[in-house]
C-alpha positions as CSV (number, residue, x, y, z in Angstrom):
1,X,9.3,185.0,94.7
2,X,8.4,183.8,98.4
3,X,5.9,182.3,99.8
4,X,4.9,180.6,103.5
5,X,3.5,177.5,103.4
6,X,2.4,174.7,105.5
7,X,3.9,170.5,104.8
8,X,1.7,168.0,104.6
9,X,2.3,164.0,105.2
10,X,1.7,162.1,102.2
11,X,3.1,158.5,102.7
12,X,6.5,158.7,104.2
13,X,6.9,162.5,102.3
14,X,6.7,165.6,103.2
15,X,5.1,167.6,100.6
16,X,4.0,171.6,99.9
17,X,1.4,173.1,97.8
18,X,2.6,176.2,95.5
19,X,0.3,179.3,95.8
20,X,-1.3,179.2,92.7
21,X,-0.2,183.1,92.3
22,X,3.6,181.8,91.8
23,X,2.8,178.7,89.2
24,X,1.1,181.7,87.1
25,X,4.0,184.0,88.1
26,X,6.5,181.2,87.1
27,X,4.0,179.8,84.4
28,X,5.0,176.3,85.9
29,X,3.7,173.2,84.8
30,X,3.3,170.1,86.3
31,X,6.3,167.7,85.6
32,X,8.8,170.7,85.7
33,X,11.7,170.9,88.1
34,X,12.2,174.1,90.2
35,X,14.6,175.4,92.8
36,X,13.9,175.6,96.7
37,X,15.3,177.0,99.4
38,X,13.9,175.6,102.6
39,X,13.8,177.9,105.9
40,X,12.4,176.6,109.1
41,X,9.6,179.1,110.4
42,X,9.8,180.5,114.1
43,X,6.7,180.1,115.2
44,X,4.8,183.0,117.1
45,X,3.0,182.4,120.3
46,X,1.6,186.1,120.5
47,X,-2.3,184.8,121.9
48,X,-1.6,181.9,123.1
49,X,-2.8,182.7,126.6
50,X,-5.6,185.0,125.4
51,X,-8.0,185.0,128.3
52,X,-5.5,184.7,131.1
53,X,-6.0,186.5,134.1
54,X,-3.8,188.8,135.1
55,X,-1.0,187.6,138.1
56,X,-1.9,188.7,141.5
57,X,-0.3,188.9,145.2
58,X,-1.5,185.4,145.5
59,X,-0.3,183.7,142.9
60,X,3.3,184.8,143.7
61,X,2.3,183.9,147.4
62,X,1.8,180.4,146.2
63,X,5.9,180.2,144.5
64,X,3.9,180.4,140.8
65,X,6.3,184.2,139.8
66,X,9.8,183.1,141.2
């Protein structure tokens, strides 16, 4: 099973939470090893400029669209 989820600090670790769906899944208990595989995530900047104004005649006046 996959799952995304976000690292967390904890002293000079890195640590992630397991979706509690998986540990049922799994029926993992604490103390148990398990396998990993670790795969960095791309992250999406779809929205980022939400608000932006559209370009206009002027802006490529001023050397902003070259």
């Amino acid at each position: 099973m996959e799952a995304v989820v976000k690292t967390r600090s904890i002293g000079g670790s890195l640590v992630v939470t397991l979706p509690s769906e998986i540990v049922k899944l799994e029926d993992l208990k604490e103390g148990e090893y398990v396998e990993i595989k670790v795969k960095k995530r791309k992250r999406d900047y779809f929205g980022a400029l939400k608000g932006m104004g559209s370009f206009k005649e002027e802006d490529k006046a001023r050397g902003q669209l070259d």
